[in-house]
C-alpha positions as semicolon CSV with decimal commas, in nm:
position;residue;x (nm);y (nm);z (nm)
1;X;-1,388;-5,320;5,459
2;X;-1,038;-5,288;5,270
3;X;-0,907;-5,634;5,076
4;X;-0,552;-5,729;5,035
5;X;-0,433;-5,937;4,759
6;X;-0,126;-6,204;4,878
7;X;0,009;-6,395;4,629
8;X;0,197;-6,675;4,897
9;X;0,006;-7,000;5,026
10;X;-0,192;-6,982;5,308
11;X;0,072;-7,178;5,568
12;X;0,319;-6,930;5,464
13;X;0,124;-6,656;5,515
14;X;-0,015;-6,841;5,805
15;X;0,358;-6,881;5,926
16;X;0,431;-6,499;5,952
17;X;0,103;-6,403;6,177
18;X;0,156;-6,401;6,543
19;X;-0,023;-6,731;6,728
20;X;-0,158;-6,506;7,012
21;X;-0,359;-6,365;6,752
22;X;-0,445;-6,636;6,473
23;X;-0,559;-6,971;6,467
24;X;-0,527;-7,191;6,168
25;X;-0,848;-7,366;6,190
26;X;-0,910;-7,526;5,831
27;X;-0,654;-7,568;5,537
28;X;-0,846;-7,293;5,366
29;X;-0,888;-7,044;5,691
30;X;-0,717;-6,864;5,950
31;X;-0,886;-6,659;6,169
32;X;-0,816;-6,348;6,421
33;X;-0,896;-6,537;6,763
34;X;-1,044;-6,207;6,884
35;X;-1,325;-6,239;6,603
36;X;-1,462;-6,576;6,722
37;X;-1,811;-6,532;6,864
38;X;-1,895;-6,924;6,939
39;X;-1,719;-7,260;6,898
40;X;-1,936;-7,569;6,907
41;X;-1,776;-7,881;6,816
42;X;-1,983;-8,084;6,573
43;X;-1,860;-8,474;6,642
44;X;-1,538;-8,636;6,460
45;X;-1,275;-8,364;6,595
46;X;-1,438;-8,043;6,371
47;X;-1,626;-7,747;6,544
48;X;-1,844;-7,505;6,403
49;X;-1,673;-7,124;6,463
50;X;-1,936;-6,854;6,429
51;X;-1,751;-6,486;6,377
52;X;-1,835;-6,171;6,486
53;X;-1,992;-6,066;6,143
54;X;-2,217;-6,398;6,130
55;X;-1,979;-6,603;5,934
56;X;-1,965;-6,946;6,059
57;X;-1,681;-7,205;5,917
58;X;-1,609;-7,564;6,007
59;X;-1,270;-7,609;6,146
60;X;-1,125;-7,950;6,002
61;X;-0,980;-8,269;6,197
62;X;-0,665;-8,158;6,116
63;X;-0,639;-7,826;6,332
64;X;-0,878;-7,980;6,610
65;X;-0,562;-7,912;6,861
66;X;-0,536;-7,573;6,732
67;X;-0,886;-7,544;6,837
68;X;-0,901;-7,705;7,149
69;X;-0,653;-7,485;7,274
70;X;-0,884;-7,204;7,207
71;X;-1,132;-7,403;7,464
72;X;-0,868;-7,430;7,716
């Protein structure tokens, strides 16, 4: 429930969190790989990630590796 304000870009910030952990999956989102619930892909390289608080986001064509590699 706490927020933390970070004044840095997100692949910077993105660049400092451990990879066993978090998955860039959009250029606006990283996520904690623990928190995905479900990963459905959705057609042209993006999938649909639902969280564990009923958030769902749509990874872009750009980090489709990044996300098949969570299917792996």
């Amino acid at each position: 429930g706490r927020r933390h304000l970070v004044r840095d870009t997100l692949h910077v910030l993105a660049s400092r969190l451990d990879p066993a952990e978090f998955v860039r999956v959009h250029r606006s989102h990283a996520v904690r790989i623990d928190r995905i619930r479900r990963l459905e892909p959705c057609g042209h390289g993006e999938y649909e990630l639902t969280m564990a608080d009923g958030t769902k986001l749509t990874s872009s064509r750009s980090y489709r590796e990044q996300v098949r590699r969570l299917l792996g």
